[in-house]
N, C-alpha and C positions, 0 to 999 in steps of 0.2 A: 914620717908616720909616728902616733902615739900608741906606743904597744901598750898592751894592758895586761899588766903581769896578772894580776888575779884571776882571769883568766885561763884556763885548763889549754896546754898546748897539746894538739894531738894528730894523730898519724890517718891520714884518709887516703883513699882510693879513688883515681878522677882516670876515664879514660883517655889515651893520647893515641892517635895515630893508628888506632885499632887494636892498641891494647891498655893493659891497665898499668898505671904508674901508682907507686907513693908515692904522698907529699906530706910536708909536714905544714900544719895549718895553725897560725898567729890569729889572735882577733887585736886587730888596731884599730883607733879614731882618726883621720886625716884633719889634722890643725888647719882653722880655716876654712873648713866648710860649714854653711848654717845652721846645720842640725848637728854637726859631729858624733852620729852614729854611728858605731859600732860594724866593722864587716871583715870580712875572712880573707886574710893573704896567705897564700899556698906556695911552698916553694920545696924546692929538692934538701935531699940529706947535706950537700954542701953546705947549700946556703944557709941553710938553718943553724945550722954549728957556730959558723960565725957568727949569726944575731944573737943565739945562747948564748956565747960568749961576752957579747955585751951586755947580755939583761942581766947575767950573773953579776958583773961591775958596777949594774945599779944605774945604765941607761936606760930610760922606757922611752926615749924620743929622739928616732935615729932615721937620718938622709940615705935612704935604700939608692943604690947605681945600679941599673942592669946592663950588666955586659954579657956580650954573646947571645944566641939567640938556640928553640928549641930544647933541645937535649943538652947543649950545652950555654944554656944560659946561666949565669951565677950573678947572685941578688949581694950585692956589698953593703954594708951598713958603716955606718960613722955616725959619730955619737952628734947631738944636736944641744950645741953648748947655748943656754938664755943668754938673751945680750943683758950686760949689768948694767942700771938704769939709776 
């Protein structure tokens, strides 16, 4: 996914399971699709930290892994290096 730092990251409220969770909410491009429009990825306080952590470093295009699932699902990020041409 291509995050898009200018972009305002911010804290929303989505219901789960009958109740209400935070999330914290990214807007990315996915590379590769025809229009590469703009849309909302939502993920818990973990996971977020880590993608923070990378967009501090100055990744904006990073290979999300989901492990786990529900409640404990956690969103991994690794930085997506261009291949040199």
């Amino acid at each position: 996914m291509q995050f898009v730092p200018e972009r305002e990251i911010e804290q929303v409220e989505k219901p789960y399971n009958g109740q209400t969770v935070r999330k914290i909410r990214f807007i990315v491009r996915e590379p590769g699709t025809d229009n590469n429009s703009e849309k909302s990825f939502d993920v818990g306080k973990r996971s977020a930290r880590l993608i923070i952590a990378k967009l501090k470093e100055g990744h904006t295009s990073l290979k999300i892994e989901r492990i786990g699932s529900g409640k404990d699902t956690l969103y991994i990020p690794t930085p997506v290096v261009p291949s040199a041409q």
